[in-house]
C-alpha positions as CSV (number, residue, x, y, z in Angstrom):
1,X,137.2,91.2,163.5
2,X,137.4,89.0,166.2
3,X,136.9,90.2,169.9
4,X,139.0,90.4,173.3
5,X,137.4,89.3,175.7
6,X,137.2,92.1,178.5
7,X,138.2,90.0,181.7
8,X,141.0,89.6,184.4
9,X,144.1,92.3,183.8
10,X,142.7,93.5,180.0
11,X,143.5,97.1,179.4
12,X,141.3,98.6,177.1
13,X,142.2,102.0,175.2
14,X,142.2,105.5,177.5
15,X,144.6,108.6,177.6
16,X,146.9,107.2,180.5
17,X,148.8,109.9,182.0
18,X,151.3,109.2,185.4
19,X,150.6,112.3,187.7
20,X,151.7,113.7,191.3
21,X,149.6,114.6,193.9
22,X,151.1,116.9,196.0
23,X,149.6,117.2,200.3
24,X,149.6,120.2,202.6
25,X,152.1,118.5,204.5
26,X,154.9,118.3,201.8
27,X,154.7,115.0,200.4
28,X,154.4,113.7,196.9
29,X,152.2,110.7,196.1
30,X,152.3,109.1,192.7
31,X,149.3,108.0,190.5
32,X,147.4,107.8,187.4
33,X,144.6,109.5,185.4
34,X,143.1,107.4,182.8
35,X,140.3,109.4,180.6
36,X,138.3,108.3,177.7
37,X,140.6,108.5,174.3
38,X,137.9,110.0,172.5
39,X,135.5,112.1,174.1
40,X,135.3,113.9,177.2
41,X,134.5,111.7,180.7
42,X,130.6,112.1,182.0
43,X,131.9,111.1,185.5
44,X,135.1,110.8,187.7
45,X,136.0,108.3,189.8
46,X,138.8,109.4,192.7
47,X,139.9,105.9,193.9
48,X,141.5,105.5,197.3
49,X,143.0,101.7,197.7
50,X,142.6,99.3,200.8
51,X,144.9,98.9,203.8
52,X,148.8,99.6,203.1
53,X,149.6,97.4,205.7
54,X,148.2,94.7,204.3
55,X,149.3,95.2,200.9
56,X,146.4,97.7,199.8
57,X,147.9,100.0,196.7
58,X,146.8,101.8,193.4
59,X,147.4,98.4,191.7
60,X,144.7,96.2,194.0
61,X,142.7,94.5,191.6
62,X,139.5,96.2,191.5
63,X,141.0,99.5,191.4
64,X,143.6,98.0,188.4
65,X,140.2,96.7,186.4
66,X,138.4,100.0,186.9
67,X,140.8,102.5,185.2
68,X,141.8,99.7,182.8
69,X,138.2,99.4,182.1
70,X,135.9,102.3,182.9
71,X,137.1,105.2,180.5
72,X,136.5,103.2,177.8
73,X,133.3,101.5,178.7
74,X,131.4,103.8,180.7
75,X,133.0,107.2,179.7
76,X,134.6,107.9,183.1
77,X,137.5,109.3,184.5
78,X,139.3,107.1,187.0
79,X,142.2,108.5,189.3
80,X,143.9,106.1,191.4
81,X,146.5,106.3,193.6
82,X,149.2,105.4,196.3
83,X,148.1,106.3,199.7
84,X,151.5,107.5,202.0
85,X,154.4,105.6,202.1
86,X,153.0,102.9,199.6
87,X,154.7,101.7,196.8
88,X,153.7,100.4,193.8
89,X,155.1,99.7,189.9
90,X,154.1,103.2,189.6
91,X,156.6,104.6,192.3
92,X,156.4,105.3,196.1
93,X,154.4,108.2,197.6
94,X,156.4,109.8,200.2
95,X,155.7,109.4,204.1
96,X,154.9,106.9,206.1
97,X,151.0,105.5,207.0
98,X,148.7,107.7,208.8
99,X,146.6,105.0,210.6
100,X,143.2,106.8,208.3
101,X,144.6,109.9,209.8
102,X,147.1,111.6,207.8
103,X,145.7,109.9,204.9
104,X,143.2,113.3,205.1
105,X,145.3,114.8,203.5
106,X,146.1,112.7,200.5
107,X,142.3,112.9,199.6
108,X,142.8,116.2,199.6
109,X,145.6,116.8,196.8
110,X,143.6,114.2,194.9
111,X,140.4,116.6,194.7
112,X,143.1,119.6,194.1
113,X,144.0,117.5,190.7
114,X,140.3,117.0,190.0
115,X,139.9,120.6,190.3
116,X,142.7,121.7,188.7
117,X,141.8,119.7,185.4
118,X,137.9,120.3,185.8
119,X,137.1,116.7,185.9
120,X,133.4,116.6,185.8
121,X,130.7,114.8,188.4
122,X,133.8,113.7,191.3
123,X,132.5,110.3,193.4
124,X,134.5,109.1,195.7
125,X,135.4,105.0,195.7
126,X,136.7,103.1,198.6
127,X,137.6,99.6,198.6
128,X,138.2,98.7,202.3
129,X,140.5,101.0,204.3
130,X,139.5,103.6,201.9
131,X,136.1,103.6,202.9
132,X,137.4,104.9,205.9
133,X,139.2,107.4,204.3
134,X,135.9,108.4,202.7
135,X,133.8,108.2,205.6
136,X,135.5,110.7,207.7
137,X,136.8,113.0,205.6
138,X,134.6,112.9,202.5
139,X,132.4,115.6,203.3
140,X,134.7,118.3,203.1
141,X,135.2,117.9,199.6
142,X,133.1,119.0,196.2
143,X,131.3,115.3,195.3
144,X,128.2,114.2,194.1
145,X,128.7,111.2,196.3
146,X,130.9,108.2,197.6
147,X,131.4,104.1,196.8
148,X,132.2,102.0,199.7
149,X,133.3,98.6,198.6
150,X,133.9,96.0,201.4
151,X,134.0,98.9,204.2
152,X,135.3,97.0,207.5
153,X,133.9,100.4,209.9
154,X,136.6,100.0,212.0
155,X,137.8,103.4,211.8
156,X,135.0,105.6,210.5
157,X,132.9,106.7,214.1
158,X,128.3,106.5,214.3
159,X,128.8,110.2,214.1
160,X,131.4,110.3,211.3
161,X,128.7,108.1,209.4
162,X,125.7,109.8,210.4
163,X,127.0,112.9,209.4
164,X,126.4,111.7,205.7
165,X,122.4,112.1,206.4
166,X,120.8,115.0,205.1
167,X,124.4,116.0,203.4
168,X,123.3,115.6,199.8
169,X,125.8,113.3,198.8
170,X,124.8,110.4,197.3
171,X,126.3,107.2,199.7
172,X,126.5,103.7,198.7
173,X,127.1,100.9,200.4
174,X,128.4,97.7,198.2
175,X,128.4,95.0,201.4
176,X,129.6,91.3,200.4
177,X,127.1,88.7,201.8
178,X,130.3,86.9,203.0
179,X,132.4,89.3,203.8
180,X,135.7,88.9,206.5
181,X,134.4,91.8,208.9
182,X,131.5,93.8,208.1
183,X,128.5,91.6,206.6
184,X,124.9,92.7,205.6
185,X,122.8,92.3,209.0
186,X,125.5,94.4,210.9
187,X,126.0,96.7,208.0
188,X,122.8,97.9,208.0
189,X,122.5,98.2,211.7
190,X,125.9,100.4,211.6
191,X,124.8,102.5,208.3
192,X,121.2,102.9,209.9
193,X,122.0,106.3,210.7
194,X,122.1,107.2,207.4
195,X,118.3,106.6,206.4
196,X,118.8,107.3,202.8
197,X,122.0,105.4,201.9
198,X,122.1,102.7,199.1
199,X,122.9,99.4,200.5
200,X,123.4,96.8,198.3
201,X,124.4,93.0,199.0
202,X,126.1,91.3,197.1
203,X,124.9,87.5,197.5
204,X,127.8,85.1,197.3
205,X,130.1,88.1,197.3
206,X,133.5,88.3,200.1
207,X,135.8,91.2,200.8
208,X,138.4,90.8,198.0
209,X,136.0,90.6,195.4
210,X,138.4,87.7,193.6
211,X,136.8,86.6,190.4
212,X,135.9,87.8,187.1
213,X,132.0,87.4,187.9
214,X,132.3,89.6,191.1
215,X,134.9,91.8,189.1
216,X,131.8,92.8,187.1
217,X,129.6,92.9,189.2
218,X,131.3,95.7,191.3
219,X,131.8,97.8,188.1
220,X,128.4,97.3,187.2
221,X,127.2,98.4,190.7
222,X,129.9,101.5,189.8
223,X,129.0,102.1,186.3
224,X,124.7,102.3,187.8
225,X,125.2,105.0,190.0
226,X,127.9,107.4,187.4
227,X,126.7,106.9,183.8
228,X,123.7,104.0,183.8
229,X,123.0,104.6,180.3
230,X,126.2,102.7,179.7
231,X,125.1,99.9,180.8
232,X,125.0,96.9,180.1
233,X,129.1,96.7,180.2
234,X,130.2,95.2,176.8
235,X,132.1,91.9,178.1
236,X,134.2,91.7,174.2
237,X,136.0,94.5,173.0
238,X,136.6,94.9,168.5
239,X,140.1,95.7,169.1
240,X,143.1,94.6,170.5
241,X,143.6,96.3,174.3
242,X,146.3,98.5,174.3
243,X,150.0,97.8,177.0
């Protein structure tokens, strides 16, 4: 049988399930859990999208390509969302942007949902604006560590950062060589308060990660750190993708 090529929007088979998340401060966000169709996930991935005001959502490519990808590749879990007041084809999560503030708040009904359907091994992922997210508030949450794609550090404070030293969560730091706002000589003068983080740079790479080549090489970098035995990451799939 012929393959499909695993590339751009390809969905490959998962249990796809639409969920709620539901914040302390009364509002409803909408996502999605994707989870392996045939064996239970090794890892989780809680995804939280880049800047709403710049058209950041559940659907931003990366995110898309992870829990189209991921469960079936690498056994994970993925859970993806819309921060606050973002809409998507999904639906709109009620509210209005919290400026990285409020947004507390959504990360926390997403780690309700992973606790309330025991999803194993919970890291963190940030693309952007959600590395903010991650930065300050990730701490207060059961992980075994967090992702930062892209982060910009605009929002995220020394001491917010530093106060992932000694925490025993794993942090990674996946910094484009060309990126539009944080790139890798300032990086790791910002992230050198955490001694022991994982910086990688990504030669060639720039803050959107456009391109099937950098696609694949952020869910490689993903795949390393949650379930490396899956690796290498088959780039053909035996049968057709499913939606």
């Amino acid at each position: 049988m012929t393959g499909i090529e695993i590339r751009g929007g390809v969905e490959l088979p998962a249990l796809r399930e639409d969920v709620e998340l539901h914040t302390s401060d009364g509002l409803t966000l909408v996502g999605e859990l994707a989870v392996p169709l045939d064996r239970d996930p090794v890892a989780t991935i809680v995804a939280l999208h880049p800047l709403p005001t710049a058209g950041g959502f559940m659907d931003s490519h990366i995110i898309r390509k992870m829990a189209g990808r991921l469960p079936a590749l690498a056994g994970l879990a993925v859970l993806r969302f819309n921060f606050r007041g973002v809409s998507s084809p999904r639906g709109t999560s009620g509210g209005s942007f919290g400026e990285g503030l409020d947004e507390r708040h959504d990360l926390a009904a997403a780690m309700d949902l992973v606790a309330t359907r025991k999803l194993p091994r919970p890291w963190l992922l940030g693309w952007s604006f959600g590395t903010e997210v991650v930065l300050k508030y990730g701490l207060e949450h059961p992980i075994v560590g967090a992702i930062l794609l892209s982060p910009p550090l605009h929002r995220a404070t020394d001491a917010e950062i530093g106060a992932w030293a000694g925490s025993g969560k794993r942090l990674v730091a996946v910094i484009p060589e060309l990126d539009d706002y944080l790139r890798p000589t300032e990086a790791r003068q910002r992230f050198a308060v955490v001694p022991d983080i994982d910086l990688v740079v990504v030669d060639g790479g720039k803050h959107l990660w456009v391109g099937e080549s950098q696609t694949r090489r952020v869910l490689t970098e993903v795949v390393q750190r949650l379930n490396p035995a899956a690796l290498p990451l088959l780039t053909s799939w035996p049968m057709a993708p499913r939606g």
